[in-house]
C-alpha beads as a LAMMPS data file, in Angstrom:
LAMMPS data file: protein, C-alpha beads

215 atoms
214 bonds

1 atom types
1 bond types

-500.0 500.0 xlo xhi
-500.0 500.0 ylo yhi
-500.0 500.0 zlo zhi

Masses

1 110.0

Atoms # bond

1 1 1 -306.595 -28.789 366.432
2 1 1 -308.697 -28.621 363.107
3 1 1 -308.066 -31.506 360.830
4 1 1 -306.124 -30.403 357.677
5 1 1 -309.133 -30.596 355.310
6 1 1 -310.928 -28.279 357.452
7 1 1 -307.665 -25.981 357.594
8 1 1 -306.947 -26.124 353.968
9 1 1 -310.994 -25.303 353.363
10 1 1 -311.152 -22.297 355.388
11 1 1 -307.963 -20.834 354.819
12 1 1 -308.339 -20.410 351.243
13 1 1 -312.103 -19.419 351.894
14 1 1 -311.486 -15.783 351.171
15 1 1 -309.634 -16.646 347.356
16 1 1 -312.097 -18.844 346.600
17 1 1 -315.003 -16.918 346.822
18 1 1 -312.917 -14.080 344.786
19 1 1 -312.467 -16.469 341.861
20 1 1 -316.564 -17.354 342.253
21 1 1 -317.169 -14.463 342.186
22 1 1 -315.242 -13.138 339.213
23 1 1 -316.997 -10.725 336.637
24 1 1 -315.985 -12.893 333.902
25 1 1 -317.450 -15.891 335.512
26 1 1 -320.644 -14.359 336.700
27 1 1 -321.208 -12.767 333.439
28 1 1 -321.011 -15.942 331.565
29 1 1 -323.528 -17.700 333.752
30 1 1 -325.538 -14.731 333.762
31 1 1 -326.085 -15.327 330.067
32 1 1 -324.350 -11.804 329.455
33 1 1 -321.391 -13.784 327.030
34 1 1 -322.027 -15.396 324.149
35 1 1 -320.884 -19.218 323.173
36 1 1 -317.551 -17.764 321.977
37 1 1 -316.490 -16.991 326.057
38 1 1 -317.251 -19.732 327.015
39 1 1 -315.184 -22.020 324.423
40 1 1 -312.483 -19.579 324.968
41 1 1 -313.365 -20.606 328.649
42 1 1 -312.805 -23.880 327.993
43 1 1 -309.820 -23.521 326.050
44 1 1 -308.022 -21.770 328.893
45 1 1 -308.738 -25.003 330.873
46 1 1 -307.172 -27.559 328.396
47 1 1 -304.361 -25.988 329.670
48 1 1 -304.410 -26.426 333.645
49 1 1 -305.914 -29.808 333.048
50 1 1 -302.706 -30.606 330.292
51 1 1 -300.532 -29.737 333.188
52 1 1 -302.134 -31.397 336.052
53 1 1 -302.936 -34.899 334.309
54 1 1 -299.455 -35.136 332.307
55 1 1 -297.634 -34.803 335.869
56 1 1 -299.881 -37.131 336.974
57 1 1 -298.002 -40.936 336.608
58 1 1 -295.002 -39.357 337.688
59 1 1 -296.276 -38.749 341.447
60 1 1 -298.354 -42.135 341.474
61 1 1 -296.336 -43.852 343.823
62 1 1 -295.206 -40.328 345.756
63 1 1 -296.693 -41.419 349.446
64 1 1 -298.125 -37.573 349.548
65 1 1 -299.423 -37.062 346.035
66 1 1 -299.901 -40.619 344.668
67 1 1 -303.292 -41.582 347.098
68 1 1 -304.946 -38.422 345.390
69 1 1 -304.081 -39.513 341.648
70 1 1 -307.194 -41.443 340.637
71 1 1 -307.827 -42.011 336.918
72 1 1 -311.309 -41.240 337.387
73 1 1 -311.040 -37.414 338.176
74 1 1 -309.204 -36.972 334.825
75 1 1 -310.589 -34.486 332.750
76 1 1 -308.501 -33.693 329.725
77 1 1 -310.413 -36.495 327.508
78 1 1 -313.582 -34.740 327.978
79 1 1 -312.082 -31.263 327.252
80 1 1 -310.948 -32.751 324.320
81 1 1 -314.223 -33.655 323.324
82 1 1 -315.706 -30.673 324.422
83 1 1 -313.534 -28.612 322.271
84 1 1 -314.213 -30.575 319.457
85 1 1 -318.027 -29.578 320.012
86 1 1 -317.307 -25.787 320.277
87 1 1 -314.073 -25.244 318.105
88 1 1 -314.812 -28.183 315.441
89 1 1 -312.913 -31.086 314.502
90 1 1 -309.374 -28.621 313.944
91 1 1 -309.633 -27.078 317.421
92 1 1 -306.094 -27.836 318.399
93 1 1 -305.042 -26.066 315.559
94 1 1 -306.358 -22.956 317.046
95 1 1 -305.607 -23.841 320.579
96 1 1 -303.840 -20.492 321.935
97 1 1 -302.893 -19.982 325.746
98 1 1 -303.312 -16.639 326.953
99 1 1 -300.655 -15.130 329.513
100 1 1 -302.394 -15.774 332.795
101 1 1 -303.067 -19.168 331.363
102 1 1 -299.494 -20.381 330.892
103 1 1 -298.499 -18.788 334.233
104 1 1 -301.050 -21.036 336.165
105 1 1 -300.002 -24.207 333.857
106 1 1 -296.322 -23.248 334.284
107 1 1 -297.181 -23.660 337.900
108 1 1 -299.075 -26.890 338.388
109 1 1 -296.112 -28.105 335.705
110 1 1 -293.167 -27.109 338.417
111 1 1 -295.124 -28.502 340.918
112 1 1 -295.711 -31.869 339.897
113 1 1 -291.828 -31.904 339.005
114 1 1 -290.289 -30.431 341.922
115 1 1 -293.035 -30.051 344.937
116 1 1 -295.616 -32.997 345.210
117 1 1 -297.037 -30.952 348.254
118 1 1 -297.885 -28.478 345.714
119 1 1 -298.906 -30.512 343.157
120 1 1 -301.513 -31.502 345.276
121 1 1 -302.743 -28.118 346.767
122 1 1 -303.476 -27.717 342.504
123 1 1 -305.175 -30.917 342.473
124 1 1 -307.498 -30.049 346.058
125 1 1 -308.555 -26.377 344.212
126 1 1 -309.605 -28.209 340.802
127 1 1 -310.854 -31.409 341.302
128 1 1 -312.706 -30.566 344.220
129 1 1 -314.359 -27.162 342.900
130 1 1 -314.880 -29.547 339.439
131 1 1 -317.041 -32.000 341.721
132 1 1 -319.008 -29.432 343.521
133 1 1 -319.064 -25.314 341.517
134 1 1 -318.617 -27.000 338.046
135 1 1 -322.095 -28.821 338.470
136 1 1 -323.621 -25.331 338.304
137 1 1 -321.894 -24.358 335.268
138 1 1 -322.882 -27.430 333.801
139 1 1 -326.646 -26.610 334.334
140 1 1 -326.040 -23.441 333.095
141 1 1 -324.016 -24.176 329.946
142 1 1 -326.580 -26.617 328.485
143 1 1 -329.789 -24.219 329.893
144 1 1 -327.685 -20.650 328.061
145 1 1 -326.348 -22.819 324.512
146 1 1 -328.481 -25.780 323.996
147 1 1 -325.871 -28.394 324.962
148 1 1 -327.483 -32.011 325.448
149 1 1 -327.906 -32.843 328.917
150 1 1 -324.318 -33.488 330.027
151 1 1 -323.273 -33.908 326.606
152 1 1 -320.434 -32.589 324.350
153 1 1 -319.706 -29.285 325.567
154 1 1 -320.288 -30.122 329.052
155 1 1 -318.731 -33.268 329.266
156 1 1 -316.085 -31.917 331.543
157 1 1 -318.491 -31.301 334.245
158 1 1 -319.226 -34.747 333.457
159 1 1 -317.837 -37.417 336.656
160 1 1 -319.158 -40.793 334.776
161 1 1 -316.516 -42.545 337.311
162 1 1 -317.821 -41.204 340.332
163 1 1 -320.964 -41.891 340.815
164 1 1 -321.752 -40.338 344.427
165 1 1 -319.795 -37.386 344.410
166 1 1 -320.835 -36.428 348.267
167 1 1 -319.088 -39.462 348.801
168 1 1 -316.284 -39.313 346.839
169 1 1 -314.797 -35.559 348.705
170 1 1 -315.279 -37.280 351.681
171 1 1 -313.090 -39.971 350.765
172 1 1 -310.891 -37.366 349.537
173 1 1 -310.974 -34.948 352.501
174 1 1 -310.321 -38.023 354.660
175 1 1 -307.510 -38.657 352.731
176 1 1 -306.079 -35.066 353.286
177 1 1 -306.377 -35.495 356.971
178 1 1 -303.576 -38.525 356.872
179 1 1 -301.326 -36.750 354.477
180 1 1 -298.046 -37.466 355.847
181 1 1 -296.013 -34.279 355.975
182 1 1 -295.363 -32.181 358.946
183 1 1 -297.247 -29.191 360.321
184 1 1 -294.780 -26.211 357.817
185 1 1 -295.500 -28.532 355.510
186 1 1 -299.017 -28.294 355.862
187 1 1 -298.725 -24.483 356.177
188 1 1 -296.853 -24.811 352.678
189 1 1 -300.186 -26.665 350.797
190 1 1 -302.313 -23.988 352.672
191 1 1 -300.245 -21.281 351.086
192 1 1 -300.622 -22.863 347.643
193 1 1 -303.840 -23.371 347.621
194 1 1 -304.271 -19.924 348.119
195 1 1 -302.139 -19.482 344.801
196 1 1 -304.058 -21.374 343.373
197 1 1 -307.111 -19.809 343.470
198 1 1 -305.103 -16.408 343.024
199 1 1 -303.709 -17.900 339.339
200 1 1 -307.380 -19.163 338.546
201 1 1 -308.670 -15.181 339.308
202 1 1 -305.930 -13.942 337.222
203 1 1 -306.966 -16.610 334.433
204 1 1 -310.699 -15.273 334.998
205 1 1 -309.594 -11.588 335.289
206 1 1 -307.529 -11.943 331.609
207 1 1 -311.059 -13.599 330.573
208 1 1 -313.274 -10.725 331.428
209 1 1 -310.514 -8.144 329.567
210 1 1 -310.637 -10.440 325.893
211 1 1 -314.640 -10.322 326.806
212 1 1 -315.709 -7.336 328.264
213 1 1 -319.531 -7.276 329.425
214 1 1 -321.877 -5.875 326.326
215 1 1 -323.503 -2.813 327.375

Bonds

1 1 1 2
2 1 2 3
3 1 3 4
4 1 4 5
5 1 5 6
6 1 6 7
7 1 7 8
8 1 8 9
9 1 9 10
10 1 10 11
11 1 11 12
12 1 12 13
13 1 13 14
14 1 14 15
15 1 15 16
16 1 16 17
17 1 17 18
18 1 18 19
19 1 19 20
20 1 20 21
21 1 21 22
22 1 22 23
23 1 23 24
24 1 24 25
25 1 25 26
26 1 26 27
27 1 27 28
28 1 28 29
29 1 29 30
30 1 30 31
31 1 31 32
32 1 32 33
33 1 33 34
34 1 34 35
35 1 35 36
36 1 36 37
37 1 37 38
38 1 38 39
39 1 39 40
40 1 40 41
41 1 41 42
42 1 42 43
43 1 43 44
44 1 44 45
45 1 45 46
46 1 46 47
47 1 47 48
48 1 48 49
49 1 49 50
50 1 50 51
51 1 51 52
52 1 52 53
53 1 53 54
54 1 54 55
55 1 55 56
56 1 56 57
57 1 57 58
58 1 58 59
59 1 59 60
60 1 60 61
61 1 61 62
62 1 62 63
63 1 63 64
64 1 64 65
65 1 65 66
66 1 66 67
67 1 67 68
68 1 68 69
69 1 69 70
70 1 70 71
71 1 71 72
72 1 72 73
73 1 73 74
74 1 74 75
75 1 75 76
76 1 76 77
77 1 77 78
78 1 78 79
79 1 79 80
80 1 80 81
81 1 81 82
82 1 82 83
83 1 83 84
84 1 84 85
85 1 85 86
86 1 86 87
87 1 87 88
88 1 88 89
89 1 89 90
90 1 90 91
91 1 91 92
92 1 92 93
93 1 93 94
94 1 94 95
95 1 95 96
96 1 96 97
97 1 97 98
98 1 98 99
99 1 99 100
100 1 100 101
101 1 101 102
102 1 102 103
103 1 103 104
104 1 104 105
105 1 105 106
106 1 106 107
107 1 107 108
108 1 108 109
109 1 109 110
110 1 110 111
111 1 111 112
112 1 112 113
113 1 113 114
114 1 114 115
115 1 115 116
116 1 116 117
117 1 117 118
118 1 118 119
119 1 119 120
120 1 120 121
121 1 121 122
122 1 122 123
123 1 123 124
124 1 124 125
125 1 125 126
126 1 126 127
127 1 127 128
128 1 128 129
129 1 129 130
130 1 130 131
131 1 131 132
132 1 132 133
133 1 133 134
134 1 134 135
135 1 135 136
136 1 136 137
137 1 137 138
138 1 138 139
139 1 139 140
140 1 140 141
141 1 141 142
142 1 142 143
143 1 143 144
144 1 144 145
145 1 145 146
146 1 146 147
147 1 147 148
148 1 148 149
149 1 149 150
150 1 150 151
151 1 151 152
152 1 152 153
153 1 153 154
154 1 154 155
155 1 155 156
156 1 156 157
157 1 157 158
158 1 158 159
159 1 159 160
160 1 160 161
161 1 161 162
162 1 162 163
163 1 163 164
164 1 164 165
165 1 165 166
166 1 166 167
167 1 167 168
168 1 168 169
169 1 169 170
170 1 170 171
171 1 171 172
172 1 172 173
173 1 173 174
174 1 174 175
175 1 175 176
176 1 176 177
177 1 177 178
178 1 178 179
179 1 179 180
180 1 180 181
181 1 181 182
182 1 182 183
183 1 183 184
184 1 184 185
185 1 185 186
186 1 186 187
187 1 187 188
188 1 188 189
189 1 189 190
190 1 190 191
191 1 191 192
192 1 192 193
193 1 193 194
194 1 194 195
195 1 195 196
196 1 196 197
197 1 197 198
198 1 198 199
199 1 199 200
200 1 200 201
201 1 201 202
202 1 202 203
203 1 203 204
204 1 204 205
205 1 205 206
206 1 206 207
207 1 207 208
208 1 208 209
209 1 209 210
210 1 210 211
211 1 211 212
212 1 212 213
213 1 213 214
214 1 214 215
């Protein structure tokens, strides 16, 4: 039988390369969107991240979530600077969450509350795709608007604590191998990995709608 990183990797192949994919998301790193998109962008991710790192102490000692919390994967610092690049010094003033967003923070919120199996099928679809995709938004970001080389405005992208990230999701996939929950169980993360990367396509979907494609 497959270990459970490889299960959880190819089972959610088919979502994951929808939310790659996404018109929205291509458009942006296409250059097609201006510098507005993508602060809206990274707006929308405040959100998730708010969600995922708040829940966060409450599962550290949970013996399925707690191995996976490491402080060094947090992110919502660097949004926060980020944010204060693009949207200026009163950006939380003006912080709005758009439908889709909430949903998908709503989510990750019940999650870390309720279902720590869950919580962590949220934390496997960001952090990972953060430490491998996100690099090539990164590139792209600072190449399209000028940032400074992983700078503020890219600083999310941004693993200073993590210095070999090859490394570090094998660690991490190692980890998911000896999570201790039983086979449904496993089938239960497998299935909410999948929403997750449904909720991210929605978020990117909403996206493309507030920033259609100039002809």
């Amino acid at each position: 039988m497959d270990p459970f990183s490889t299960l959880i990797r190819t089972a959610s192949h088919e979502q994951h390369a929808e939310a790659e994919t996404s018109t929205f998301m291509s458009d942006l790193l296409g250059g097609r969107l201006g510098l507005d998109a993508y602060a809206r962008y990274t707006e929308q991710l405040w959100f998730v991240y708010e969600a995922l790192e708040s829940g966060a102490p409450g599962l550290a000692s949970d013996p399925v979530a707690g191995p996976f919390i490491r402080p060094e994967l947090f992110r919502l610092a660097a949004l926060e600077q980020d944010l204060a690049r693009l949207r200026g010094p009163h950006w939380r003033s003006r912080l709005t969450a758009l439908p889709a967003t909430r949903t998908y923070a709503d989510r990750v919120t019940k999650c870390a509350r309720d279902w720590p199996s869950g919580y962590l099928a949220h934390h496997y679809t960001r952090y990972l795709g953060d430490l491998s995709g996100g690099q090539i938004i990164r590139g792209k970001a600072e190449q399209t608007w000028g940032f400074a080389r992983k700078g503020d405005g890219v600083r999310f992208y941004v693993f200073e604590g993590i210095p070999n990230p090859a490394a570090f999701k094998r660690g991490y996939r190692e980890l998911l191998d000896t999570v201790p929950v039983n086979d449904p169980e496993k089938q239960r993360i497998v299935a909410e990995c999948k929403r997750a990367f449904t909720l991210n396509t929605e978020l990117f979907r909403a996206l493309g709608e507030e920033f259609p494609r100039s002809a």
